[in-house]
N, C-alpha and C positions, 0 to 999 in steps of 0.2 A: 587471812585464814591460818589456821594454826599448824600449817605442817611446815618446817623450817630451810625450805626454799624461798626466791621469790619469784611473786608471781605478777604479772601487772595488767590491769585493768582497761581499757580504752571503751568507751559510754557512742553509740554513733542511736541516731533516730530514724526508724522507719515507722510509719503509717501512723504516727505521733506518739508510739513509744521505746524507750530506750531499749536497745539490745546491747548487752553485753561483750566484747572479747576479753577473752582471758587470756597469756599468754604463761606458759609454765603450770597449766593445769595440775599435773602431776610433779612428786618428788622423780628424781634419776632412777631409784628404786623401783617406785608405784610406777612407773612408766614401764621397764622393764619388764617388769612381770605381767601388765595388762598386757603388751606388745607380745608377750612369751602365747598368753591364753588365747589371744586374739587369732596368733599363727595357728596355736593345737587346736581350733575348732574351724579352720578355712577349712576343711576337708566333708563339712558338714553343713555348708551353707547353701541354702535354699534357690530355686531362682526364682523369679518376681513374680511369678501366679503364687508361691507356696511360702510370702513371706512379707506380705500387708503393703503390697505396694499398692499406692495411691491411683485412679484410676481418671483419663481425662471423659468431660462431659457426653462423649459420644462412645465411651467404654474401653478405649486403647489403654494397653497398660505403659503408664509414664516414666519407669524406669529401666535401666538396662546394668544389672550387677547382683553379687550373692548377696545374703541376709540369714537372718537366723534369730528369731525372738530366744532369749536364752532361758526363762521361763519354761519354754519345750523340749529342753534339754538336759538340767537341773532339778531333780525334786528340788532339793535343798540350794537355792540361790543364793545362801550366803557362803558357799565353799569358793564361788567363785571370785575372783578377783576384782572383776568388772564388776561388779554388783557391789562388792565389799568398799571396795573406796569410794566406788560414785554415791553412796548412799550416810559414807562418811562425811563424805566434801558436802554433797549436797543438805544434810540437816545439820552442818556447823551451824549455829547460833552465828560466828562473825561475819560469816558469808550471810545468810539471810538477811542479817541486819544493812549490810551491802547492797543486797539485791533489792529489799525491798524500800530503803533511799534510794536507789538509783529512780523507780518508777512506782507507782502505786498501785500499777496493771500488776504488782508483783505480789502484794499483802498476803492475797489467798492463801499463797505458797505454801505459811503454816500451818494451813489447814488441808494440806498436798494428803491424800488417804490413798492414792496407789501409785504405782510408779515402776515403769517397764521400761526393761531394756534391751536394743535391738543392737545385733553387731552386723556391720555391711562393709563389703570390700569391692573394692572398684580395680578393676586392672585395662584392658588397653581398648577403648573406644568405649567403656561405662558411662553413665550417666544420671542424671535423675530430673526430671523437667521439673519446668516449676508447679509446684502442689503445697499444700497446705498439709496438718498433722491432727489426728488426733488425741485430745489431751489439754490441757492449759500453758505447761511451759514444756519447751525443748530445748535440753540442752545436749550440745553436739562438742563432741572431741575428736580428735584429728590423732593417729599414728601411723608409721611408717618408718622401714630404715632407713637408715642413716649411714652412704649420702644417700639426699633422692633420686627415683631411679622413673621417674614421670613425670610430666607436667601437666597443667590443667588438675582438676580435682576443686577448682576458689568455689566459693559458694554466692552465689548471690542472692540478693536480700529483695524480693519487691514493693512498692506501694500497691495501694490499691486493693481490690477484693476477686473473689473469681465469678459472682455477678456485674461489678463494675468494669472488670475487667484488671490488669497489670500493667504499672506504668515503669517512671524511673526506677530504678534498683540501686543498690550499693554492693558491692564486689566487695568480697573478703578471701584476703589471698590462703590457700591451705599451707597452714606450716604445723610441724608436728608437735605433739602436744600443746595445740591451740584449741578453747573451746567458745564457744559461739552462744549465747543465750538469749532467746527470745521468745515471744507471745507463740504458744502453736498455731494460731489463726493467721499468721506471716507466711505471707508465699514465699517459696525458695526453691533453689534449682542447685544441681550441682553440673559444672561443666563439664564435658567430656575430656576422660585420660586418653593422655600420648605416652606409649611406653612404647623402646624400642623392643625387638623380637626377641633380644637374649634374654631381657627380664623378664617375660613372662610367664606367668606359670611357677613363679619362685616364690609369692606369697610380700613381694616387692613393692606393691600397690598400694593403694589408700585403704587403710582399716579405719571404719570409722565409728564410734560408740556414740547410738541416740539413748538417750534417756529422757524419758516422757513421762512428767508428771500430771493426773488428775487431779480434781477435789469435788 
């Protein structure tokens, strides 16, 4: 990709097609400043009735943490940061050419006509069971400061459908500016955060940016 860090790649397969890690998703910079915007809008985030969370078959709601579609907050989405790079990174020409060699579930991509972005933050017993997304692809980035001040937060990856059911999984540990790409139709969960009492409340926790492309 063309921004002059590196970043490194690793390909793992669920429900038979390739998902993505990225590792160094952002420059030092572009990191900075998402993590800057990320903190100036925790005071604005949603809880999980007023913020698209996913809902299980009998109507519980499956997650437990703030959110905030930034669309509802933005007339204009490109002032924003998060929106500004992911939209950078995401229609590189080199990166597509990547994404869609890695898998052929990915070609559409070009043909991607919208594309939303959700900020969610996790702090001490949050969570997100496993659910599915709406959209074609999701791609998920991971922030936080530095050191970590939680554990828990990995993401897991399932087989399987939510008529057949959810089988094995593959764990992906959360490390900061890590990003995760796969089919939106991929079940996934997030694990529940341990933080201890003094960091709570300090904006300490997992900030996380979905970005969800249609076509």
């Amino acid at each position: 990709m063309q921004d002059n860090h590196e970043s490194t790649i690793e390909v793992i397969k669920v429900n038979n097609n390739n998902c993505l890690i990225i590792d160094n998703w952002y420059s030092p910079h572009e990191y900075d400043s998402v993590l800057t915007e990320c903190k100036f809008l925790s005071g604005g985030l949603k809880d999980p009735n007023h913020s698209g969370t996913a809902y299980s078959p009998n109507g519980d709601v499956l997650k437990e943490n703030k959110a905030l579609f930034l669309n509802e907050i933005y007339k204009d989405t490109s002032v924003s940061n998060i929106v500004r790079y992911g939209l950078y990174k995401s229609n590189d020409p080199e990166f597509q050419r990547i994404l869609t060699q890695t898998d052929t579930c990915y070609l559409p991509f070009y043909r991607g006509n919208h594309e939303n972005f959700l900020l969610s933050y996790y702090e001490h017993s949050n969570y997100y069971k496993a659910h599915t997304d709406n959209g074609n692809v999701t791609i998920l980035t991971w922030l936080y400061d530095d050191p970590k001040s939680f554990e828990g937060g990995d993401l897991k990856l399932y087989h399987g459908d939510e008529v057949n059911g959810f089988k094995s999984v593959e764990t992906i540990e959360c490390k900061a500016n890590r990003t995760v790409i796969f089919p939106s139709f991929t079940a996934h969960e997030v694990t529940p955060i341990d933080m201890e009492e003094l960091n709570r409340g300090k904006n300490k926790g997992r900030f996380t940016v979905s970005q969800f492309i249609s076509y």
